[in-house]
C-alpha positions as CSV (number, residue, x, y, z in Angstrom):
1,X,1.5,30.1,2.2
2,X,0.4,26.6,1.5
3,X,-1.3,24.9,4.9
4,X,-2.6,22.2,3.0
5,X,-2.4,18.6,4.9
6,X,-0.3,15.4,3.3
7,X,-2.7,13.1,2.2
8,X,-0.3,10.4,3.6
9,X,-2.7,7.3,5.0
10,X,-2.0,4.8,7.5
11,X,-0.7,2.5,4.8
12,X,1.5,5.1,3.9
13,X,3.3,5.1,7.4
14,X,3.5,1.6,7.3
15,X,5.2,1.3,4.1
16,X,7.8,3.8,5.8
17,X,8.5,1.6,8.6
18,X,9.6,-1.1,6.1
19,X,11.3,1.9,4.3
20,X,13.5,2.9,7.4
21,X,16.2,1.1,9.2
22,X,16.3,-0.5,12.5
23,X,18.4,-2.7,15.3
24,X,20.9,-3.6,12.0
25,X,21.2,0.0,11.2
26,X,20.4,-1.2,7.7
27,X,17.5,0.4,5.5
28,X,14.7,-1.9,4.3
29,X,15.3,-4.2,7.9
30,X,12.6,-6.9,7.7
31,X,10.0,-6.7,10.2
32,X,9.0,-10.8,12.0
33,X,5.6,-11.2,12.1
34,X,1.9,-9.8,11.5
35,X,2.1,-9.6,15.6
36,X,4.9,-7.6,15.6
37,X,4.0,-5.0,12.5
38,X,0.3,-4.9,14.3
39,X,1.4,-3.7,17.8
40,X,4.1,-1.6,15.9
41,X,1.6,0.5,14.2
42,X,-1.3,0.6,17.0
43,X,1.8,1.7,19.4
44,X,2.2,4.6,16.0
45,X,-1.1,5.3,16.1
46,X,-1.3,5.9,20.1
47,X,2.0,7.4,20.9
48,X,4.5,8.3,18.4
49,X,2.4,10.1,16.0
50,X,1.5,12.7,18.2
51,X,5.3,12.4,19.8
52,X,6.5,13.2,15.6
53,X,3.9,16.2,15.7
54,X,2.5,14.1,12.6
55,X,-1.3,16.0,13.1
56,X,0.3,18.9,11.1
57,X,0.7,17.0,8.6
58,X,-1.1,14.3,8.6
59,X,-5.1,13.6,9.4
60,X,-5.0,11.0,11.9
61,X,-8.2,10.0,11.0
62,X,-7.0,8.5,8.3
63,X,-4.8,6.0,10.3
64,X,-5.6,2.4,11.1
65,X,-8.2,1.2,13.5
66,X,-8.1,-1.2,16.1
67,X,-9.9,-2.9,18.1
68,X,-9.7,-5.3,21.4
69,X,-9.4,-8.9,20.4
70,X,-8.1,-12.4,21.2
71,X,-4.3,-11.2,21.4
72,X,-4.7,-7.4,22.1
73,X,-5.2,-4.5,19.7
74,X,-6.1,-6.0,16.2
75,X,-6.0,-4.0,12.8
76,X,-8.4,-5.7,10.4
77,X,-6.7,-2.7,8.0
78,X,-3.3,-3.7,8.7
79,X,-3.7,-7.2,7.5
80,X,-5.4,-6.5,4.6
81,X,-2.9,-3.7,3.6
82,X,-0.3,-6.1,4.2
83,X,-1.8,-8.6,1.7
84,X,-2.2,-6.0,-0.5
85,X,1.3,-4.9,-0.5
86,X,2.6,-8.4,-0.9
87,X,0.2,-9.1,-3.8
88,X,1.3,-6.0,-5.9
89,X,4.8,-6.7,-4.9
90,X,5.4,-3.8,-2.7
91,X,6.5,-6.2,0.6
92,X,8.6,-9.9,0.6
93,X,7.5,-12.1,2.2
94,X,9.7,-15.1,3.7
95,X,8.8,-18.0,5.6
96,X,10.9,-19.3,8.5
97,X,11.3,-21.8,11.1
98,X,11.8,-20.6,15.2
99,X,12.3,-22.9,17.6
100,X,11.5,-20.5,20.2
101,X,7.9,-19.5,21.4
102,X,9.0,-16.2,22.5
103,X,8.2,-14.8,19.3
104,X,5.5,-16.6,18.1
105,X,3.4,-15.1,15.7
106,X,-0.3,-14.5,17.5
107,X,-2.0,-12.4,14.9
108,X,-1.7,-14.7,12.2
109,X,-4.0,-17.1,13.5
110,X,-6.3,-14.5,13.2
111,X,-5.7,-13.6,9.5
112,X,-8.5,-16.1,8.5
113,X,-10.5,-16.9,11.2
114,X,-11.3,-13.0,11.7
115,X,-14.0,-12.9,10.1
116,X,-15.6,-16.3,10.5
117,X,-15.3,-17.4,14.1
118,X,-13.6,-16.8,17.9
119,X,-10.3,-17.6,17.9
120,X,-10.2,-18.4,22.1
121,X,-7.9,-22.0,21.8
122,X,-3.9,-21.7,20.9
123,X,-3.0,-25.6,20.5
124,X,-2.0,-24.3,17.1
125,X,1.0,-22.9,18.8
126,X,2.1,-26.0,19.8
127,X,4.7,-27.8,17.5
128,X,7.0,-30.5,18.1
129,X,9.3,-29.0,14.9
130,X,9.4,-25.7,16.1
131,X,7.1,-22.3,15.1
132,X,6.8,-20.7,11.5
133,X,6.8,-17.1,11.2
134,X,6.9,-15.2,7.9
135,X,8.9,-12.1,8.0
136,X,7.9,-9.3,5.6
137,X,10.3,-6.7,4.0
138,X,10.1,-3.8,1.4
139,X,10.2,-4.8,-2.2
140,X,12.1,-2.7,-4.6
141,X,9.3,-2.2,-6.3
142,X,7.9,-0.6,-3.0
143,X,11.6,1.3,-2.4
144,X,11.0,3.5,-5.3
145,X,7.2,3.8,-4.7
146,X,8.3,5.4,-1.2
147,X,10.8,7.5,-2.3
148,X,8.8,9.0,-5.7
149,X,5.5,9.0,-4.1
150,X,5.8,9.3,-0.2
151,X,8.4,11.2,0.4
152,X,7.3,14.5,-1.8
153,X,4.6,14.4,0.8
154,X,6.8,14.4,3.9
155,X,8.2,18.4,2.7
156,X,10.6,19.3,5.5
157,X,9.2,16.8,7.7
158,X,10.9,13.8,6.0
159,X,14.3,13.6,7.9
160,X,12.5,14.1,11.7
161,X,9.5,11.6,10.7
162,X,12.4,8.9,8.8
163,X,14.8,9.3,12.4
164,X,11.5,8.8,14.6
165,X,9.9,5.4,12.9
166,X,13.7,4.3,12.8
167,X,13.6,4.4,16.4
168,X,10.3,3.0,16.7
169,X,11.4,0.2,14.2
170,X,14.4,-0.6,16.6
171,X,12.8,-0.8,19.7
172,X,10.4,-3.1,18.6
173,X,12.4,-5.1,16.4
174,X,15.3,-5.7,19.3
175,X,11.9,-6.6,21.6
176,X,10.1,-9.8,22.0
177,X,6.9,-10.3,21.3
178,X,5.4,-11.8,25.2
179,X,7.6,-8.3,26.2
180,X,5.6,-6.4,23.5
181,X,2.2,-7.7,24.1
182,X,3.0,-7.0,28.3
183,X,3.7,-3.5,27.6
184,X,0.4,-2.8,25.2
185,X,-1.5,-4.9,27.9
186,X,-0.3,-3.1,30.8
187,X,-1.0,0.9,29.0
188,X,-4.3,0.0,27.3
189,X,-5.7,-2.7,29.2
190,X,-9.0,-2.0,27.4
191,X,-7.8,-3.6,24.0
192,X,-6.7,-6.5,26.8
193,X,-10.4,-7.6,27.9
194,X,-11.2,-10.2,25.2
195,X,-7.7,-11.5,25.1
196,X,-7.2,-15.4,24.9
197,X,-3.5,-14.9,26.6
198,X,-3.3,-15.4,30.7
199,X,-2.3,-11.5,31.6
200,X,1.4,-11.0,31.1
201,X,3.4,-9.0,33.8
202,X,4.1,-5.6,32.6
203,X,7.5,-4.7,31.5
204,X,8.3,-0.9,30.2
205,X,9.6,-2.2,26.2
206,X,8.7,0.8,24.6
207,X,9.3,3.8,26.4
């Protein structure tokens, strides 16, 4: 019998959330915002790969690490997987106006300034013309690097793990980000300490 571990990675799992379908019910549903796809896969990380059994496997040390910063659990690995994706044309990338700040997009203000200074002021937020957000989706280019590369590695696993991260994928798609944000703040209020955000109240989003 062959007990051998997938070597499926972090990146891996995040390609598959682009992969699977969410609130549309439509596969490939984009996903708004580096905020948004970095809570999604720290809330992966902490909950729902040991609710998909993914330690048998998967080695969930080779998952994503985190750490607290200015707007809660930050991923330098995500965003640099992310440019990565984009750059070899695995993800889209689209750029959009919101007039709304409930979904503003906190983590990308830390894309740059991550590694050079402290990001503690949000007047950036503040626009007169409204908030731009860039929603990422899966390439088809990265469709058939999924489906010929990652799923092989899945076995007998693929339909539980692909109905789990769809679910994941809709909660937090149908959820706002200040509603996201108070849930991770309120469950892990150590990655909350160095946050630049006033504390949200904490609302149950992802249960």
């Amino acid at each position: 019998m062959n007990d051998k571990k997938s070597e499926l990675t972090g990146a891996d799992y995040l390609l598959l959330l682009f992969y699977v379908s969410g609130v549309t019910h439509d596969k490939f549903e984009p996903i708004e915002g580096r905020t948004r796809i970095t809570k999604m896969m720290f809330l992966f990380k902490e909950e729902w790969f040991d609710r998909i059994h993914l330690s048998e496997i998967s080695n969930p040390e080779q998952l994503q690490l985190f750490e607290a910063y200015n707007y809660g659990p930050f991923s330098n690995d995500v965003h640099e997987q992310l440019d990565l994706f984009t750059s070899i044309g695995f993800i889209n990338e689209k750029k959009t106006k919101i007039k709304s700040n409930k979904d503003i997009d906190y983590d990308f203000a830390l894309k740059s300034d991550y590694d050079n200074s402290e990001v503690n002021e949000i007047g950036w937020l503040d626009s007169d013309d409204g908030y731009e957000v860039t929603t990422y989706s899966l390439s088809k280019l990265g469709n058939e690097y999924v489906e010929k590369k990652i799923f092989p590695e899945l076995g007998f696993h693929k339909q539980n793990v692909l109905t789990n991260l769809s679910d994941l994928k809709k909660q937090m798609n149908s959820t706002s980000i200040n509603n996201i944000l108070s849930y991770v703040y309120g469950k892990y209020p150590e990655y909350a300490d160095l946050s630049a955000l006033l504390p949200f109240s904490v609302e149950e989003v992802a249960e």
